[in-house]
C-alpha positions as CSV (number, residue, x, y, z in Angstrom):
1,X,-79.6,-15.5,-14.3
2,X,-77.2,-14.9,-11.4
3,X,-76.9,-11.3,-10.3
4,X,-73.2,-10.6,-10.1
5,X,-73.5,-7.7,-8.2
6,X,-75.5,-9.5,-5.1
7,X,-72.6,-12.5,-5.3
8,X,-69.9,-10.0,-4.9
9,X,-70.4,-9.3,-1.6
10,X,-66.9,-9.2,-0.7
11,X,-65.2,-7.8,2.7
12,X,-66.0,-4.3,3.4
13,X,-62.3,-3.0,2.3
14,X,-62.6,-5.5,-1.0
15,X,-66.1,-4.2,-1.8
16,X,-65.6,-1.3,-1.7
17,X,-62.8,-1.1,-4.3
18,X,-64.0,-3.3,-6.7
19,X,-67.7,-1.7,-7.3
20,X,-66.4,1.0,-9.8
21,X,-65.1,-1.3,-11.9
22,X,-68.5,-4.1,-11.4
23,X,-70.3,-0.6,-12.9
24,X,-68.8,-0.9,-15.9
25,X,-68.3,-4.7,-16.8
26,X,-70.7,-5.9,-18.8
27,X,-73.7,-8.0,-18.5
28,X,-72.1,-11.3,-20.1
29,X,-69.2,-11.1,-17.6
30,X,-72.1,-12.0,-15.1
31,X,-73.0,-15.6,-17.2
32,X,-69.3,-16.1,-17.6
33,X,-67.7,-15.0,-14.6
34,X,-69.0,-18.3,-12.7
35,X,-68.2,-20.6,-15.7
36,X,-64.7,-19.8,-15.2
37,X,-62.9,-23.1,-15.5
38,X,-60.8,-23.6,-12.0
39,X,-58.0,-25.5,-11.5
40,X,-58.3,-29.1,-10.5
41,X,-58.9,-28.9,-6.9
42,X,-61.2,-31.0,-4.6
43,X,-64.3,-29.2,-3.1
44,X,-63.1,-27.6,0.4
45,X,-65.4,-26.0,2.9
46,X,-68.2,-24.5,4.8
47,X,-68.2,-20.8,6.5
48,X,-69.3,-19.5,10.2
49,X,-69.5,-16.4,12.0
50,X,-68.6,-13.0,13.7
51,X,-66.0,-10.2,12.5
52,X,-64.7,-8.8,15.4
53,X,-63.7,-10.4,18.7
54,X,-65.5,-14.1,18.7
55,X,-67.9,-13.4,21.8
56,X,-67.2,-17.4,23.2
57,X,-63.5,-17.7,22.3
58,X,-62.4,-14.1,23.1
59,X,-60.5,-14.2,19.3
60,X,-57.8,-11.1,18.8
61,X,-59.6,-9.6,15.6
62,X,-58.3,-10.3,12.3
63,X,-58.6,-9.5,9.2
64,X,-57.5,-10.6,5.8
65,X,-54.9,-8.4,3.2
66,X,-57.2,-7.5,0.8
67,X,-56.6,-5.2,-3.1
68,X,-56.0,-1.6,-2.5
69,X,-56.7,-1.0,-6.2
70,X,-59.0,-2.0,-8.9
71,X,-58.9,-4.2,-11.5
72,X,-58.7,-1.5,-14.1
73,X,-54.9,-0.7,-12.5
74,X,-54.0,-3.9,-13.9
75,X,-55.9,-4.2,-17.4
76,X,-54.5,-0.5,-18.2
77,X,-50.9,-2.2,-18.3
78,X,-51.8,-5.1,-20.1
79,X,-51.3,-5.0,-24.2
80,X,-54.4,-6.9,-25.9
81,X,-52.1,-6.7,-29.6
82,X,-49.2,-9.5,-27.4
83,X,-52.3,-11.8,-26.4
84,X,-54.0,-14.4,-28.5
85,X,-57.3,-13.1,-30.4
86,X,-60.7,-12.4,-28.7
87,X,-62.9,-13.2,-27.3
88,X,-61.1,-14.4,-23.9
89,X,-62.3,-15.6,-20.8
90,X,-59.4,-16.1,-18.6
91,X,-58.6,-17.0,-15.2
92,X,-54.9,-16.2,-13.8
93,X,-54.1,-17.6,-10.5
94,X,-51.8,-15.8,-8.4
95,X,-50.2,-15.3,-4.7
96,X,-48.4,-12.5,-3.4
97,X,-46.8,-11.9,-0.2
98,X,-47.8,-9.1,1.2
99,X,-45.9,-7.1,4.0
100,X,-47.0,-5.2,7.1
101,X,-47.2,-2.1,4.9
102,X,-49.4,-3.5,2.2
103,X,-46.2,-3.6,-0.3
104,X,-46.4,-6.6,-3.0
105,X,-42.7,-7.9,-2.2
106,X,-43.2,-10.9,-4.2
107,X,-46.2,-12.6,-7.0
108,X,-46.2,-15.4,-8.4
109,X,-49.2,-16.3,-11.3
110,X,-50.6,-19.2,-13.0
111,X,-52.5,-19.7,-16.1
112,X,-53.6,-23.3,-16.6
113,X,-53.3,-22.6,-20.4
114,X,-50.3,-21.0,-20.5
115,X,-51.5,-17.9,-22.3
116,X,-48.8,-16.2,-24.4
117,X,-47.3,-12.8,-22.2
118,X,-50.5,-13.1,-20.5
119,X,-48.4,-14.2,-16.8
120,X,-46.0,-12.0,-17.1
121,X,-48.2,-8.6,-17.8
122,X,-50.2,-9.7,-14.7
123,X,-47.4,-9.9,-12.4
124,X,-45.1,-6.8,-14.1
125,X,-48.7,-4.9,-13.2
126,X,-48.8,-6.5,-9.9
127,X,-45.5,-5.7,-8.9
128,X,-46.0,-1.7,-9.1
129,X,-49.4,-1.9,-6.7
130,X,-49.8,-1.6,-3.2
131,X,-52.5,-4.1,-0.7
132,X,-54.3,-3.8,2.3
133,X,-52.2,-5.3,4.6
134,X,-53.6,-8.1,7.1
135,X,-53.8,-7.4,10.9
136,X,-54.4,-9.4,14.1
137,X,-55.7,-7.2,17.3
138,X,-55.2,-4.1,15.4
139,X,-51.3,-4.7,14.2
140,X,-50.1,-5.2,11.2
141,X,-48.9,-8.9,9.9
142,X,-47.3,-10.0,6.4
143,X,-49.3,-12.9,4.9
144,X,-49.5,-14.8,1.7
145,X,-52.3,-13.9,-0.4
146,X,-54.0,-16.4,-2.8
147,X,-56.5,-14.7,-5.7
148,X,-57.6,-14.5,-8.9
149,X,-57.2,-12.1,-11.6
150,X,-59.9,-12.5,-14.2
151,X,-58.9,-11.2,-17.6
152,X,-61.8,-10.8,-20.1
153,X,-61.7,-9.5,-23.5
154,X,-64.4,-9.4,-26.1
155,X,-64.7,-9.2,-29.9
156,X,-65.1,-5.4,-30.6
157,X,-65.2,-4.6,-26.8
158,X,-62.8,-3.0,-24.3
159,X,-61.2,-5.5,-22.3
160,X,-61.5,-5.9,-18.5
161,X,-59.8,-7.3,-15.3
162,X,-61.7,-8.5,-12.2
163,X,-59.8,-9.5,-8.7
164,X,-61.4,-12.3,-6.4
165,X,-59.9,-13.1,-3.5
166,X,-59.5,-16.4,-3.7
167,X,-58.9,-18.9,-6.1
168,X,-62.1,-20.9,-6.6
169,X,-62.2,-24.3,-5.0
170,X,-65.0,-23.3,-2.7
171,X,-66.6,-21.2,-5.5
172,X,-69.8,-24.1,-5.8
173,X,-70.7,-23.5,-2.5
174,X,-70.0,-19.7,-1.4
175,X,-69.9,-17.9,-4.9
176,X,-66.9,-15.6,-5.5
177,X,-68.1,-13.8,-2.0
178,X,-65.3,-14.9,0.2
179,X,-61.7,-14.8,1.2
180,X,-59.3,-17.6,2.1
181,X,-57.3,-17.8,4.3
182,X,-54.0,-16.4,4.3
183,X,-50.9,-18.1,5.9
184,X,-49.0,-15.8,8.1
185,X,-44.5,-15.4,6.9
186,X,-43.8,-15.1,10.3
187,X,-45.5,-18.4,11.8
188,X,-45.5,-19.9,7.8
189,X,-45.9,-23.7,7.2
190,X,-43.5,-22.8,3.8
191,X,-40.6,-21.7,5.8
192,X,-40.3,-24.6,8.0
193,X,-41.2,-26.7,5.3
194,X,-38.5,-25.6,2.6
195,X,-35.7,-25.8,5.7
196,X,-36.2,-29.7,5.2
197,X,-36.6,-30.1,1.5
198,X,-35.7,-28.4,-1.6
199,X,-38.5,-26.8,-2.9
200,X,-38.9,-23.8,-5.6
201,X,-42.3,-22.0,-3.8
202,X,-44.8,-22.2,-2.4
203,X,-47.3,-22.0,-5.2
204,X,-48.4,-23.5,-8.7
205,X,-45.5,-23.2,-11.2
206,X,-45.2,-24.5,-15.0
207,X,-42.8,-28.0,-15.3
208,X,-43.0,-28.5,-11.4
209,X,-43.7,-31.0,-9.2
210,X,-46.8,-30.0,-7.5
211,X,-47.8,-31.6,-3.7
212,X,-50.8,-30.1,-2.1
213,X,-52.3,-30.7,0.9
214,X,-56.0,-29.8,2.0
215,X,-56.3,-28.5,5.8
216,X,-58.9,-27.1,7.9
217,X,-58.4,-23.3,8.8
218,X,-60.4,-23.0,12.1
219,X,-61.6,-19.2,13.5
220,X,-58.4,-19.2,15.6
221,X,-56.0,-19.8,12.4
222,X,-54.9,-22.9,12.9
223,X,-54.4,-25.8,10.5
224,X,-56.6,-29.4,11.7
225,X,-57.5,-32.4,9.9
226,X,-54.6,-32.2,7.2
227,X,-54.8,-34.2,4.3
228,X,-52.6,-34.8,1.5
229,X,-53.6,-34.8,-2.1
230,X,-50.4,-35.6,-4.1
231,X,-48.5,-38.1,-2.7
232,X,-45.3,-37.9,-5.6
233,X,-42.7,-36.8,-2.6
234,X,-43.9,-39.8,-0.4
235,X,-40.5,-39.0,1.6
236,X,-42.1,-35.5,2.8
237,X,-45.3,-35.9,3.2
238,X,-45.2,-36.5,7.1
239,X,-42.8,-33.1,7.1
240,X,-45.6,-31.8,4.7
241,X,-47.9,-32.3,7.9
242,X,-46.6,-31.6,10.5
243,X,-45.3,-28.0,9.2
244,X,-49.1,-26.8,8.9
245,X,-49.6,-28.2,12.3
246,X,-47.9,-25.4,13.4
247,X,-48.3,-22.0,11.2
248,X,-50.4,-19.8,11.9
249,X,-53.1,-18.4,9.6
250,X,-55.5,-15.4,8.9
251,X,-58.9,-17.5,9.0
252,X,-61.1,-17.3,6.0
253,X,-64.0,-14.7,5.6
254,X,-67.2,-14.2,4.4
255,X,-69.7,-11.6,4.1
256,X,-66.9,-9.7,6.3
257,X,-67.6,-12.6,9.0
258,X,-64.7,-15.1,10.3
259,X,-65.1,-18.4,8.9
260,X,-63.8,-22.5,9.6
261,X,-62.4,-22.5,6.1
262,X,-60.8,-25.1,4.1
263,X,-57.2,-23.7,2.4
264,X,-54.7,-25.2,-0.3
265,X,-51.1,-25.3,0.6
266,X,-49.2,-25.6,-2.6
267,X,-45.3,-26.9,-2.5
268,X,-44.1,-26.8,-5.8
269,X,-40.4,-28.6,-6.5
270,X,-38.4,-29.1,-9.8
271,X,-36.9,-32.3,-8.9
């Protein structure tokens, strides 16, 4: 059996505020937790090294927005009587931009299943809660932040919420023990890539047309060997590109450590 506690081991800051509420899940939220169905997303990548300045690339320090609150701030605001019956096992994917004071400006969720209310409690709970902003060389930086919110309920059991920073894709090879990386608003492959096409987010949404592309987030946050998965909006594709060419990104971390990281940009359109 896998020990849940010993694959959570999250960035300090994320560690430390989800351990009260890994005290008092219970033991079958360890066998489930990992059988959480993701969405369909191709396997993406490998980690690498060193949390403060990278010793042979002299790298600004950077780290990643991260939860300032536990899951329990969200399941106390969610109402178990408006959701289908137990037992319930269910991941909600969501992204929230996040701004150089750690205030949730804007979240959007995703459940695959389309759980009745279950969207909307997560993000009206969201909303009201505050983050650990991100930082490069010690300043403050607004990102976009992709995670999971894991909702569990059991027959004749209390129900639960646990956050993951990330949504899963690399979850076969790393565990739930790492963060991705997070795309910077400032130097954002979105904005540049909405000025050119009309496009309702920059994230999974119900009745859209989805185009993702799969990149390679090196230690210095930048975007190499783009690939496109959906190829629906043939038309953008090459705009698709060359806007993560040139963001700018929060690299991907585990075990508190930098890592080469694949990421999962996400255009959704309702054309």
């Amino acid at each position: 059996m896998i020990n849940l506690k010993k694959q959570l081991n999250i960035p300090t800051a994320i560690q430390h505020r989800l351990k009260s509420s890994l005290k008092s899940t219970h033991l079958s939220m360890a066998r489930t937790l990992l059988a959480v169905s993701t969405l369909a997303i191709p396997a993406l990548a490998t980690p690498l090294l060193a949390n403060t300045v990278d010793e042979h690339n002299s790298l600004p320090h950077m780290t990643p927005a991260t939860f300032n609150f536990e899951g329990s701030a969200i399941e106390s605001q969610i109402q178990p009587q408006h959701l289908p019956q137990p037992p319930l096992n269910i991941a909600v994917y969501c992204q929230s931009t996040i701004s150089t004071t750690g205030k949730n400006l804007s979240t959007t969720c995703f459940d695959k299943h389309k759980t009745t209310h279950l969207e909307a409690q997560i993000v009206s709970a969201l909303s009201k809660l505050t983050f650990v902003p991100a930082s490069i060389a010690g300043k403050t930086v607004a990102v976009r932040m992709n995670y999971r919110v894991i909702y569990q309920h059991e027959k004749d059991a209390a129900h639960s919420v646990l956050l993951i920073p990330n949504l899963g894709s690399l979850q076969a090879e790393l565990g739930v023990n790492y963060s991705e990386p997070q795309e910077l608003v400032s130097k954002g492959w979105f904005e540049s890539f909405n000025a050119t096409n009309e496009l309702s987010g920059s994230f999974f949404k119900h009745n859209h047309t989805i185009t993702r592309a799969s990149a390679s987030i090196t230690r210095q946050g930048k975007a190499k060997h783009i690939n496109i998965i959906d190829t629906a909006n043939r038309e953008h594709l090459s705009t698709f590109t060359n806007a993560l060419e040139h963001a700018q990104f929060i690299p991907g971390y585990i075990d508190g450590k930098v890592a080469p990281m694949k990421y999962l940009a996400i255009a959704a359109s309702n054309n």
